[in-house]
N, C-alpha and C positions, 0 to 999 in steps of 0.2 A: 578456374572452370566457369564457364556460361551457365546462368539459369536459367536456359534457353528452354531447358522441356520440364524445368521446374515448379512447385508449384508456388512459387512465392508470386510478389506483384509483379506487372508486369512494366509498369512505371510506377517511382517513388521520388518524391519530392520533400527535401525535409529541412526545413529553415530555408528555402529556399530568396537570396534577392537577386534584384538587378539592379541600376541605374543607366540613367542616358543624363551623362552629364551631373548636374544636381537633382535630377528626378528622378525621385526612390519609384518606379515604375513597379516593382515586385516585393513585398513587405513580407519579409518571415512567413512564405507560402510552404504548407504544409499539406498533400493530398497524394493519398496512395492510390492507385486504377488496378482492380483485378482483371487479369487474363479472361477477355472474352465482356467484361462489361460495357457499359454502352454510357456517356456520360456528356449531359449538356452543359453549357460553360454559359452561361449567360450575365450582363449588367451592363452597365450604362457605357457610354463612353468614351475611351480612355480608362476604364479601368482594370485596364493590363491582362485581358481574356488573350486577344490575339499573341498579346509578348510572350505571356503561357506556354500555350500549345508551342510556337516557335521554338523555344530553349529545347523542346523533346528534340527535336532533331538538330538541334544547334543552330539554328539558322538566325536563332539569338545565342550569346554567351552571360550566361548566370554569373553574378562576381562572386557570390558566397552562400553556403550549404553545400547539400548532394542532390544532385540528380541522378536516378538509376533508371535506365531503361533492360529489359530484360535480362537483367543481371549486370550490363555494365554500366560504370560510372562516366560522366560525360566529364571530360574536361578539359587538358591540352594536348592529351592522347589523339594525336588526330586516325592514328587506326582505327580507335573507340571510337573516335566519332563517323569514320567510314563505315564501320561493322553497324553502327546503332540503323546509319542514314539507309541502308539496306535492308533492315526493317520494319521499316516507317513510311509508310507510303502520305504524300501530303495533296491535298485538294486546297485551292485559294479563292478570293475574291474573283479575281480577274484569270480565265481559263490558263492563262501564261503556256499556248498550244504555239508551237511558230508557224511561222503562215503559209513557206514556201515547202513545205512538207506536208503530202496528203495525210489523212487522220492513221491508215494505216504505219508510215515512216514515222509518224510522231512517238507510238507506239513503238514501238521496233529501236529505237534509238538507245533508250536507257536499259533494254536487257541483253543487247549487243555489245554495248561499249563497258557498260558497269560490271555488268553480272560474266559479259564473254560468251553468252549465248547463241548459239549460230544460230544466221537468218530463218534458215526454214521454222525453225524451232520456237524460235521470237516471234514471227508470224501466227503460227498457228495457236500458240499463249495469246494474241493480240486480238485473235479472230474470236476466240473464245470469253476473253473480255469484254470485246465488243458487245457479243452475242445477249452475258450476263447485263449489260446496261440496254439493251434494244435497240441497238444501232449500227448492229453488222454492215447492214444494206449501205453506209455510209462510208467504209472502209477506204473508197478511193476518191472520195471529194476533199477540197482542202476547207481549212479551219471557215474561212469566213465566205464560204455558200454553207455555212449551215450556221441553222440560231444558235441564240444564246442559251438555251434548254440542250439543246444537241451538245455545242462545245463543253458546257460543263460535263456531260456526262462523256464525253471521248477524254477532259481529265482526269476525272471519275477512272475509268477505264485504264487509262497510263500507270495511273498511279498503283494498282490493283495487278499490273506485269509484274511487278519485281516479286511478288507474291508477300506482302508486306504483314506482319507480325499485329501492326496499329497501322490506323489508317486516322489521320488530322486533318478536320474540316475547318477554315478558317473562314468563316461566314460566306459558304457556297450556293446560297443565293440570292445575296444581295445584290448582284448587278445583272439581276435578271428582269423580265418584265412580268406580271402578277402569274400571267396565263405560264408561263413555263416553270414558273416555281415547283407546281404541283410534280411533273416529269421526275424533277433532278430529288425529291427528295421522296419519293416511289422508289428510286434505284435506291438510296440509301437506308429506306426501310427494308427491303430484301436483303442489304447486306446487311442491318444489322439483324434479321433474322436468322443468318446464317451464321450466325456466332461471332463474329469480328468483332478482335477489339477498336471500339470508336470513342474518337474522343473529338466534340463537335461544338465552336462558336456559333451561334445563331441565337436570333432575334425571333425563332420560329417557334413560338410557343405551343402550337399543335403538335408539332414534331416530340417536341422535347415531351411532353403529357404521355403520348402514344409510343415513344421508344427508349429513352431515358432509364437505365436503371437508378441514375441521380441526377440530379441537376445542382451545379457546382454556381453559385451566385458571389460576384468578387464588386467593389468598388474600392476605387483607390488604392489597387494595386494588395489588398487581402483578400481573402475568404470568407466574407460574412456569415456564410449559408450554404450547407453542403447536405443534401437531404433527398428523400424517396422524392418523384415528381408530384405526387398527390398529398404532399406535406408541405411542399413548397408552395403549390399554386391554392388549396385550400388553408392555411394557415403562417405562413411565415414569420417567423419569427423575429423577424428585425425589421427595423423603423425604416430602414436603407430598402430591403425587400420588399416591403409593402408598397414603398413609393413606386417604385421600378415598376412591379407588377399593376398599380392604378393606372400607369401612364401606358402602358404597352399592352393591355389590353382594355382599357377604358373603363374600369373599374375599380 
């Protein structure tokens, strides 16, 4: 049975490694995520924040521990790993939008073909996504007539059809330019007010202060530092943390 409406975690991590080749990329990572918490992943890097969040939906493969996402265990089960990838919605660097489908088709595509959902139905899910990111009016232009604040937020939007359990940010506005930053993560403060579990890389320390039920701090592929976000930014605890925190915000 699924712990689908259970109230245990909602992702669980325990011993978790990786490697790429000879590099130990994941070191006996240990971090449980409650149902509905909100959790910023931040540190230098290369230090295996992005490979992290990735393993949740398999998009990397863990060599050794358990991975449990709500309730199931990730591993060569490829069902398990269909059934996870279905509630997991993922946001990226790079919008990864295709170009020769308007914003609306782009939409439409994965709860059509994955979920079976018929068009009208996928539409108007799509329209209402839209709506929640403020960019309805957008619907029928393609990916590149609109910025880079817009395109993130139409994947913002895609990734929000499937109606996703957890939603993974993998430093969503880094390839942005200053003035759109503020946009893409406006939408992401409203969803995390809306209870969604998040789980988010970013460099964005405002963010992280202001939404954050933790802030998860890794180098070199562990966990140094896993704490309230007003624990983390006024006192840190590790030698590793402090440096981080002097250089990324100048103090």
């Amino acid at each position: 049975m699924s712990a689908t409406s259970g109230p245990g975690p909602i992702v669980s991590f325990e011993k978790v490694n990786k490697w790429y080749g000879e590099f130990h990329v994941l070191r006996d990572v240990e971090l449980v995520i409650a149902r509905g918490e909100r959790i910023v992943i931040c540190g230098p890097s290369g230090s295996g924040k992005s490979t992290l969040i990735r393993c949740i939906n398999r998009l990397e493969e863990h060599q050794s521990g358990r991975l449990i996402v709500d309730g199931t265990e990730l591993g060569d089960d490829l069902r398990a790993t269909e059934r996870v990838r279905r509630e997991v919605g993922m946001v990226f660097q790079q919008f990864n939008l295709f170009p020769h489908l308007n914003v609306l088709e782009n939409l439409t595509l994965a709860p059509m073909w994955v979920a079976r959902v018929p068009r009208k139905e996928a539409e108007a899910r799509a329209m209402a996504q839209l709506e929640r990111v403020r960019i309805a009016d957008q619907a029928r232009k393609y990916p590149l007539q609109l910025s880079g604040g817009q395109q993130q937020r139409v994947a913002i939007a895609r990734a929000l059809c499937l109606t996703p359990k957890v939603m993974l940010f993998d430093e969503p506005t880094s390839a942005l330019d200053p003035e759109m930053i503020k946009e893409v993560l406006d939408v992401m403060i409203e969803l995390a007010d809306g209870g969604m579990t998040m789980i988010c890389v970013t460099h964005e320390m405002g963010f992280a202060r202001s939404v954050a039920d933790r802030v998860v701090f890794m180098d070199q592929g562990q966990i140094v530092e896993d704490s309230p976000p007003a624990d983390f930014f006024n006192s840190p605890r590790s030698e590793r943390g402090r440096e981080f925190l002097s250089k990324i915000l100048g103090h």
